[in-house]
mmJSON file of the N, C-alpha and C atoms, coordinates in Angstrom:
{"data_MODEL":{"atom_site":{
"group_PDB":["ATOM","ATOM","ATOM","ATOM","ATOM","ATOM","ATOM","ATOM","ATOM","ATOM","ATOM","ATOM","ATOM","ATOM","ATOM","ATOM","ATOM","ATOM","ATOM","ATOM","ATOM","ATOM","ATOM","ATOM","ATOM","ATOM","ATOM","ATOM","ATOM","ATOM","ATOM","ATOM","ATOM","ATOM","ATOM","ATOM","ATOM","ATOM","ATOM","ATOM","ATOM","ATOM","ATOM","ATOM","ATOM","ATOM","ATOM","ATOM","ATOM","ATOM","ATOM","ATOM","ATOM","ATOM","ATOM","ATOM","ATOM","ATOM","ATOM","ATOM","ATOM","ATOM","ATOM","ATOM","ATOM","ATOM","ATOM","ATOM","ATOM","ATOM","ATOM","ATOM","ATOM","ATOM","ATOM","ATOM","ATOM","ATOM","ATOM","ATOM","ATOM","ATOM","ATOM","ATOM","ATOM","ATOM","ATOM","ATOM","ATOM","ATOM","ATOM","ATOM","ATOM","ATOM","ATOM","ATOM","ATOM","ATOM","ATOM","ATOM","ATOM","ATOM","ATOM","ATOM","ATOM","ATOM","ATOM","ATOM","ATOM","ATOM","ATOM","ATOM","ATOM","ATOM","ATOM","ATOM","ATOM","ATOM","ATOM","ATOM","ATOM","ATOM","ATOM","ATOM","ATOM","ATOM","ATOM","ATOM","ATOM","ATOM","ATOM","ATOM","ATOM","ATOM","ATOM","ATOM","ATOM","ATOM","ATOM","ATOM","ATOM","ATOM","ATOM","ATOM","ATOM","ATOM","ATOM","ATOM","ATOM","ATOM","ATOM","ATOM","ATOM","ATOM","ATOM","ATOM"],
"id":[1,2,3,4,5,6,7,8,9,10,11,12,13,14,15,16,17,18,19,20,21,22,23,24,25,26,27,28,29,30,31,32,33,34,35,36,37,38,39,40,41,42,43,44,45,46,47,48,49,50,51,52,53,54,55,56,57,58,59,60,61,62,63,64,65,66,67,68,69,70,71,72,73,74,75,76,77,78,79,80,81,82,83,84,85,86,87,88,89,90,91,92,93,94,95,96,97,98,99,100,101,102,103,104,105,106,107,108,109,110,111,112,113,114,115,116,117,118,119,120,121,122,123,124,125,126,127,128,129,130,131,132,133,134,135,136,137,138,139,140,141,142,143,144,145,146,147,148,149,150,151,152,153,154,155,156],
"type_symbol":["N","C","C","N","C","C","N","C","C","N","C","C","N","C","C","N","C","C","N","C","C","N","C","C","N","C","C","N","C","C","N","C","C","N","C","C","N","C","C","N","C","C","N","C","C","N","C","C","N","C","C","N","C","C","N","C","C","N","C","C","N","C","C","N","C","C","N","C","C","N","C","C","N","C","C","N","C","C","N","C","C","N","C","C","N","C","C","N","C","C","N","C","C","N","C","C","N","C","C","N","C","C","N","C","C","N","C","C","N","C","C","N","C","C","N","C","C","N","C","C","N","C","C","N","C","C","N","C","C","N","C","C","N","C","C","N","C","C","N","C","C","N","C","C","N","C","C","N","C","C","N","C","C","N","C","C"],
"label_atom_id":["N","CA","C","N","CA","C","N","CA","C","N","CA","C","N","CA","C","N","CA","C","N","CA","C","N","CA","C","N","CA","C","N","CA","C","N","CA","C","N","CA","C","N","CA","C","N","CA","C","N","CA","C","N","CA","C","N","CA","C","N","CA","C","N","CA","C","N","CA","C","N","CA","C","N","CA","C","N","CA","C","N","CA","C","N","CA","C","N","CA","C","N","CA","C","N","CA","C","N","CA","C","N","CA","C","N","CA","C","N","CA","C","N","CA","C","N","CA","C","N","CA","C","N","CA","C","N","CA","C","N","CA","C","N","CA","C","N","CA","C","N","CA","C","N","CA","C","N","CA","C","N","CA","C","N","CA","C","N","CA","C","N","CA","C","N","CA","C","N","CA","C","N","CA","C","N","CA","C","N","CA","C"],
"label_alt_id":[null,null,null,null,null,null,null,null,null,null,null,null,null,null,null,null,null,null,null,null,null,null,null,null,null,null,null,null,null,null,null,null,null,null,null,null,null,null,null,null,null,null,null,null,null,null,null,null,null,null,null,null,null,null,null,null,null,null,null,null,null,null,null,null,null,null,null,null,null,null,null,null,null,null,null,null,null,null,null,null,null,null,null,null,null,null,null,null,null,null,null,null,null,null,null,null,null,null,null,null,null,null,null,null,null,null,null,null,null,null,null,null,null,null,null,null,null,null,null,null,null,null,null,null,null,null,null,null,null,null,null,null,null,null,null,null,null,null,null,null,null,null,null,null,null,null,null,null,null,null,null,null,null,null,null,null],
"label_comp_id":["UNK","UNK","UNK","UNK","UNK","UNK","UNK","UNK","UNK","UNK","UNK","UNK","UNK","UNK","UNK","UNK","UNK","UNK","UNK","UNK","UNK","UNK","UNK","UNK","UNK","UNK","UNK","UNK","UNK","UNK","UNK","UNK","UNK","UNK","UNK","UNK","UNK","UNK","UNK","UNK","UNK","UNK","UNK","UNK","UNK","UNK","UNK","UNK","UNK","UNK","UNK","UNK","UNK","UNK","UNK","UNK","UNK","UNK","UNK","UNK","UNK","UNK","UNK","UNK","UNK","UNK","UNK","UNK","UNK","UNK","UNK","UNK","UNK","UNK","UNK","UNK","UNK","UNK","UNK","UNK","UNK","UNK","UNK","UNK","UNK","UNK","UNK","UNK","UNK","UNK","UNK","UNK","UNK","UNK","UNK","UNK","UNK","UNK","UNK","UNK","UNK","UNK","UNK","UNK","UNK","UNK","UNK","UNK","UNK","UNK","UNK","UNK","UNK","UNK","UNK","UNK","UNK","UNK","UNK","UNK","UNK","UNK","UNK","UNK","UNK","UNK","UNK","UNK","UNK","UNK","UNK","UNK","UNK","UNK","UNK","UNK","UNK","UNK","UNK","UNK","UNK","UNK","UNK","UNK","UNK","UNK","UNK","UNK","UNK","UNK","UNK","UNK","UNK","UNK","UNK","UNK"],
"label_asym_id":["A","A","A","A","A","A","A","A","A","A","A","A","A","A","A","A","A","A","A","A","A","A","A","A","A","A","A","A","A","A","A","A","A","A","A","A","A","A","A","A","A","A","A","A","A","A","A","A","A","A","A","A","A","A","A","A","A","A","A","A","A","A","A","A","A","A","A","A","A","A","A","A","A","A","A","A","A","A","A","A","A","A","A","A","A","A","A","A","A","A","A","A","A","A","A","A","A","A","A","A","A","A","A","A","A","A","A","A","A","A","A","A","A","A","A","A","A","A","A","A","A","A","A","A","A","A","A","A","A","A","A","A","A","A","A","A","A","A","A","A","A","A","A","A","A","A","A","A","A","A","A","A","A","A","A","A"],
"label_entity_id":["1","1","1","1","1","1","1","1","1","1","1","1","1","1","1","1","1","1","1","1","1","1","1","1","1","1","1","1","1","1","1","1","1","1","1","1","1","1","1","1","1","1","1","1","1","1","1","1","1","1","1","1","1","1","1","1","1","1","1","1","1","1","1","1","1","1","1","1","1","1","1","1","1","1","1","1","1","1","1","1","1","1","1","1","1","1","1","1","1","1","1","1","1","1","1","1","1","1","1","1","1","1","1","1","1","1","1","1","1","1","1","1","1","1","1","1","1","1","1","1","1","1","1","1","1","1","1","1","1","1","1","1","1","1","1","1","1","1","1","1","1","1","1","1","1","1","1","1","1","1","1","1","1","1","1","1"],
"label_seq_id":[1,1,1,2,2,2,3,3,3,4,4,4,5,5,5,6,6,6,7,7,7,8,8,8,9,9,9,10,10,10,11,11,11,12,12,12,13,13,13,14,14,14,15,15,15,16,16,16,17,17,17,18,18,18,19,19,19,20,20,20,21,21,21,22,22,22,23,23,23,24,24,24,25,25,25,26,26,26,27,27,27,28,28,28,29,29,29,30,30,30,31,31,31,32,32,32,33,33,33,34,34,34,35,35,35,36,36,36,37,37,37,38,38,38,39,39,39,40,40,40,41,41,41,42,42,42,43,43,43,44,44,44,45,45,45,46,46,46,47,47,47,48,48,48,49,49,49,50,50,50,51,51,51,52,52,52],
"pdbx_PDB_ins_code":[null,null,null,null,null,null,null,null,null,null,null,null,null,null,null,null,null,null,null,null,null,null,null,null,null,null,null,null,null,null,null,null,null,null,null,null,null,null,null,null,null,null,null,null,null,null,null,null,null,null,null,null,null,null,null,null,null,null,null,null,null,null,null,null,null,null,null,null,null,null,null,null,null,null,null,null,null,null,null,null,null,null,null,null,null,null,null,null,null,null,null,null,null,null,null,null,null,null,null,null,null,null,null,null,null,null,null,null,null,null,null,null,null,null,null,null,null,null,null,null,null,null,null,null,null,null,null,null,null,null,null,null,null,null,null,null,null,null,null,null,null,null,null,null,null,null,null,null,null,null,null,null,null,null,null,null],
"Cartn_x":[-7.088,-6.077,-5.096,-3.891,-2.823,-2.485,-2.667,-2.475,-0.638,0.145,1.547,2.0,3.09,3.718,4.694,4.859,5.203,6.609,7.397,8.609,9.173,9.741,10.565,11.862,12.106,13.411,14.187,15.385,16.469,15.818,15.18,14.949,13.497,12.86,11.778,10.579,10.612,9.575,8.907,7.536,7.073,6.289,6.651,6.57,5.295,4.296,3.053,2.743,3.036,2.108,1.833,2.717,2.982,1.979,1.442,0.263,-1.109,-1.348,-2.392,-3.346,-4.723,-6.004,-6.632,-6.661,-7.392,-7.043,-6.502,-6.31,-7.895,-7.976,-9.708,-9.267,-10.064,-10.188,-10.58,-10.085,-10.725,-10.219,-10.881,-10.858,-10.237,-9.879,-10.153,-8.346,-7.742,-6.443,-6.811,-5.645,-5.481,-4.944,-5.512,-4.865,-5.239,-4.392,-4.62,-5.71,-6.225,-8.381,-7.399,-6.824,-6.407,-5.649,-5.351,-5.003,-5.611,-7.081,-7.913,-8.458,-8.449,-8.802,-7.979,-6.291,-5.863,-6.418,-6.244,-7.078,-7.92,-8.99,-10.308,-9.68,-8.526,-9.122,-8.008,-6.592,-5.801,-5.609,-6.159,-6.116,-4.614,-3.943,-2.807,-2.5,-1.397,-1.022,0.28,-0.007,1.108,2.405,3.118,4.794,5.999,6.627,7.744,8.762,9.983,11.029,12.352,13.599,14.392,15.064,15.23,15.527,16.637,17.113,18.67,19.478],
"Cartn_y":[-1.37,-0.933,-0.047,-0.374,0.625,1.341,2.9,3.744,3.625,3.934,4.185,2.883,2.476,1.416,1.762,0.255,0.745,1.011,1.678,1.849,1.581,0.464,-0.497,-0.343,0.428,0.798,-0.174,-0.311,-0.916,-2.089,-1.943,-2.554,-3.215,-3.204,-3.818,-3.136,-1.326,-0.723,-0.223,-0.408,0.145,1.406,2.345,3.906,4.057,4.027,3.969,4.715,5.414,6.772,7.609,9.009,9.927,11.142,11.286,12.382,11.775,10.722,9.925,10.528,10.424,10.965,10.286,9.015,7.583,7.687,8.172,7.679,7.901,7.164,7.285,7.063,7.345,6.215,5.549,4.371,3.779,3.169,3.254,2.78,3.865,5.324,6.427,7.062,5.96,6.071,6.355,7.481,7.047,6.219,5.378,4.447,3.955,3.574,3.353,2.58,3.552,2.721,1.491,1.597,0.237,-0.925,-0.87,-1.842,-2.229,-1.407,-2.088,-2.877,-4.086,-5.795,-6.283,-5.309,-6.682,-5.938,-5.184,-4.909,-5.339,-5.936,-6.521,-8.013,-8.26,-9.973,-9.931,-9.622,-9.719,-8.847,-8.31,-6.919,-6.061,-6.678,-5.311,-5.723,-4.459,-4.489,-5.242,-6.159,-7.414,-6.791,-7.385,-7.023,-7.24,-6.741,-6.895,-7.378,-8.321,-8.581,-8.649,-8.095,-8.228,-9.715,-10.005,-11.644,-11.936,-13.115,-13.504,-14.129],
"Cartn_z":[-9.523,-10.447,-9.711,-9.939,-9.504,-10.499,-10.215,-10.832,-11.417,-9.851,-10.465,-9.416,-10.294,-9.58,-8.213,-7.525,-5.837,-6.0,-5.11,-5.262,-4.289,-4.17,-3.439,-2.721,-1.51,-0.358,-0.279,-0.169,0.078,1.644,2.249,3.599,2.824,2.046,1.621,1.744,2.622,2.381,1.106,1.044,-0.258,-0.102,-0.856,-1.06,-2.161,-1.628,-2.758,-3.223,-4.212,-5.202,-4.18,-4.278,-3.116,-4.062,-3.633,-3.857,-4.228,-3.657,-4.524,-4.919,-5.642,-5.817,-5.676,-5.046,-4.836,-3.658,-2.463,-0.982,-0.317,0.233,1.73,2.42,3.491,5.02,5.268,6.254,6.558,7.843,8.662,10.473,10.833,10.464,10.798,10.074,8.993,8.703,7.685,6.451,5.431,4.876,3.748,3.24,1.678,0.786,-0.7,-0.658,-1.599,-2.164,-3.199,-3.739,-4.703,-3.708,-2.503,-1.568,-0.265,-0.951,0.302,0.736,-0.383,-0.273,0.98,0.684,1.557,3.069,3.353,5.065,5.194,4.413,4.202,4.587,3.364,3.606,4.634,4.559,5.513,7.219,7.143,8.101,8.644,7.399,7.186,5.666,5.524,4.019,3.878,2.495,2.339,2.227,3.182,3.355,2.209,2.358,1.107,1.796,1.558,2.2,0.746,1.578,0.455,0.351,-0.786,-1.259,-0.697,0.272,0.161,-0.458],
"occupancy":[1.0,1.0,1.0,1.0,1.0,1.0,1.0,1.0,1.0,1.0,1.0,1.0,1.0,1.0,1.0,1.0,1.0,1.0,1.0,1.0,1.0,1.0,1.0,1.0,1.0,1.0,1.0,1.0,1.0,1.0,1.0,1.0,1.0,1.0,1.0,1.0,1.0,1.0,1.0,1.0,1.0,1.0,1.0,1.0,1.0,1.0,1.0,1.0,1.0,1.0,1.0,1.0,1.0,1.0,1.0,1.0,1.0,1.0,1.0,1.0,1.0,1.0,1.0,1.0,1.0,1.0,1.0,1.0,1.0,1.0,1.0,1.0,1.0,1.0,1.0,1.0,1.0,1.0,1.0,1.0,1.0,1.0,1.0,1.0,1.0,1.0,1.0,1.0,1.0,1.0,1.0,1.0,1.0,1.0,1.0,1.0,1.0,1.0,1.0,1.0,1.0,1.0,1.0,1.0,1.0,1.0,1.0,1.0,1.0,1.0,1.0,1.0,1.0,1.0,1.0,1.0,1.0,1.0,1.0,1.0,1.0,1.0,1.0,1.0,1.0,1.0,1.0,1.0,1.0,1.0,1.0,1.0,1.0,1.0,1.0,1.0,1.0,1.0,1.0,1.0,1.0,1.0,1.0,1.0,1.0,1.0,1.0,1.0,1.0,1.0,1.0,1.0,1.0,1.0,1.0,1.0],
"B_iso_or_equiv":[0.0,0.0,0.0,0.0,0.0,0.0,0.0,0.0,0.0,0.0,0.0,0.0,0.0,0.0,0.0,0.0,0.0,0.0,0.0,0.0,0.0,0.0,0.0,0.0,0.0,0.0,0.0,0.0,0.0,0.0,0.0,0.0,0.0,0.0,0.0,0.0,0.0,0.0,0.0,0.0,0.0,0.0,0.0,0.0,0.0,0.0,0.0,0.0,0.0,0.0,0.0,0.0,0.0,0.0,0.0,0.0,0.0,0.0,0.0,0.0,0.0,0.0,0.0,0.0,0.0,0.0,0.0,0.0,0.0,0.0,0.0,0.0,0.0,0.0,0.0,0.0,0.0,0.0,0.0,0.0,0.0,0.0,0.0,0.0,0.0,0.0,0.0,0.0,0.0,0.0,0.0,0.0,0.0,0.0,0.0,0.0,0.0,0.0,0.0,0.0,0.0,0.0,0.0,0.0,0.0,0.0,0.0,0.0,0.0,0.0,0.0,0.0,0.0,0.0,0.0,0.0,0.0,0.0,0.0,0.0,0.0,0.0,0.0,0.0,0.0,0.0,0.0,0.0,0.0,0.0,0.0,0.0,0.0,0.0,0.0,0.0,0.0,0.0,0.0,0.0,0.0,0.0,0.0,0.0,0.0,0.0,0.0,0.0,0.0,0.0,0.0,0.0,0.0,0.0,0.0,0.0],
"pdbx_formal_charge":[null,null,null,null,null,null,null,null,null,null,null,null,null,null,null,null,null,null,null,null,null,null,null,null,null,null,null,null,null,null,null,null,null,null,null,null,null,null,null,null,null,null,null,null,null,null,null,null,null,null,null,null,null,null,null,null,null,null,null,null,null,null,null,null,null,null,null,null,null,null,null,null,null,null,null,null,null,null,null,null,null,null,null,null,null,null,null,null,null,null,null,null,null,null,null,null,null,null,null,null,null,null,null,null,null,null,null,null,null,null,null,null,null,null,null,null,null,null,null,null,null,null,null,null,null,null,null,null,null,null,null,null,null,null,null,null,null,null,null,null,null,null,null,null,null,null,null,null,null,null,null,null,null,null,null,null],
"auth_seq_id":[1,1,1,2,2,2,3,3,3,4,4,4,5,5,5,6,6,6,7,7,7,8,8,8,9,9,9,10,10,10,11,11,11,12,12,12,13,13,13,14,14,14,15,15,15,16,16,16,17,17,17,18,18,18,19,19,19,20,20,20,21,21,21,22,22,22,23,23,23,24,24,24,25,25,25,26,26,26,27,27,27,28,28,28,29,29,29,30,30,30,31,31,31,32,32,32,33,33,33,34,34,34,35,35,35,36,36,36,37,37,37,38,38,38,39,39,39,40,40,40,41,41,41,42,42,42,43,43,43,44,44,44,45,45,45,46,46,46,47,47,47,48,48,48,49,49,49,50,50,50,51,51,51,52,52,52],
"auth_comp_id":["UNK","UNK","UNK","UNK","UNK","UNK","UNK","UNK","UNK","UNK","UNK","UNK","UNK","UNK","UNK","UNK","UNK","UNK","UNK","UNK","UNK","UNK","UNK","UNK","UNK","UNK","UNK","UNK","UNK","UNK","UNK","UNK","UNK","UNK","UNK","UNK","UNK","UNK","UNK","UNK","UNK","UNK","UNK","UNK","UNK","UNK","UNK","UNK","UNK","UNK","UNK","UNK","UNK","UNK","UNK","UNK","UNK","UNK","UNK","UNK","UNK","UNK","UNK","UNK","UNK","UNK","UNK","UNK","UNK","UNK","UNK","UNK","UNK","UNK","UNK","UNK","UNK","UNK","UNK","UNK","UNK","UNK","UNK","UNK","UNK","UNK","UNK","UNK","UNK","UNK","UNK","UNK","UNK","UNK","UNK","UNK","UNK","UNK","UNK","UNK","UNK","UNK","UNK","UNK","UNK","UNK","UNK","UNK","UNK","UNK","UNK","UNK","UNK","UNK","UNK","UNK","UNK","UNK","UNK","UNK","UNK","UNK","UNK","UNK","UNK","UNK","UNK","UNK","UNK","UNK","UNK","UNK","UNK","UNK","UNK","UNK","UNK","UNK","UNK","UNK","UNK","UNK","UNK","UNK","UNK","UNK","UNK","UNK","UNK","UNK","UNK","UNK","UNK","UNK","UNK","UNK"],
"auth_asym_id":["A","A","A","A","A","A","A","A","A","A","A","A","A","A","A","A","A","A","A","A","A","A","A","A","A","A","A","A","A","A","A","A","A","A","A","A","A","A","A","A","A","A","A","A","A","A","A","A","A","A","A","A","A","A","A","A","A","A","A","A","A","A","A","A","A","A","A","A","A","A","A","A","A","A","A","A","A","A","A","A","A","A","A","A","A","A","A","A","A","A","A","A","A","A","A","A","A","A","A","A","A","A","A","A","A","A","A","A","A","A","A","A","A","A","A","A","A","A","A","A","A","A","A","A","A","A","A","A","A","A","A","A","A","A","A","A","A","A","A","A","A","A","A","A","A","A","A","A","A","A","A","A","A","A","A","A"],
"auth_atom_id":["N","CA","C","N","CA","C","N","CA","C","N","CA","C","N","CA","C","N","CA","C","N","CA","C","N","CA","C","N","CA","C","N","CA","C","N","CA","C","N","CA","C","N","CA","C","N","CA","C","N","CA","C","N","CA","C","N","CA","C","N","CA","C","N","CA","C","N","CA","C","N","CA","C","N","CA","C","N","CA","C","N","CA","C","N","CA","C","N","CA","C","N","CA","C","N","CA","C","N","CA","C","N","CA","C","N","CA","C","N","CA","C","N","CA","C","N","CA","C","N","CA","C","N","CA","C","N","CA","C","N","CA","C","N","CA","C","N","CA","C","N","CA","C","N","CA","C","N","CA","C","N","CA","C","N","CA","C","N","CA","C","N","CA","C","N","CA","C","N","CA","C","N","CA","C","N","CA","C","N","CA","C"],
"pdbx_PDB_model_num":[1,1,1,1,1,1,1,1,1,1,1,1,1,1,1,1,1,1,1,1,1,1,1,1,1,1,1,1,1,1,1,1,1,1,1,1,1,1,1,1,1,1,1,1,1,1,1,1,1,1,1,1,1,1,1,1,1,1,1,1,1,1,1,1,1,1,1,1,1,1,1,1,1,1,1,1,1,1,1,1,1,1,1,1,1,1,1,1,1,1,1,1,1,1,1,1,1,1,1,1,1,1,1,1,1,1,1,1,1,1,1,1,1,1,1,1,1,1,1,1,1,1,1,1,1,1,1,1,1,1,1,1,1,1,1,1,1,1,1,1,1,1,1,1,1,1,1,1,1,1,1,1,1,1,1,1]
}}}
């Protein structure tokens, strides 16, 4: 579950819930407990691109 929704940069970066209470580690980084499937199944987090 995502707590607060992503907030989406002009270049396609996504700005994820800035103070989280759900962040862990893991492989010695922090990183969102609600997006940790994709490091699991993908081994990075799914990219955003802006539309042309």
């Amino acid at each position: 579950m995502i707590i607060q929704p992503v907030n989406f940069e002009i270049d396609g970066r996504q700005d994820m819930c800035d103070c989280c209470p759900d962040i862990t580690v893991h492989e010695g980084e922090l990183v969102w407990s609600c997006r940790l499937e994709e490091l699991n199944k993908y081994g990075a987090f799914v990219q955003t691109v802006p539309k042309k």
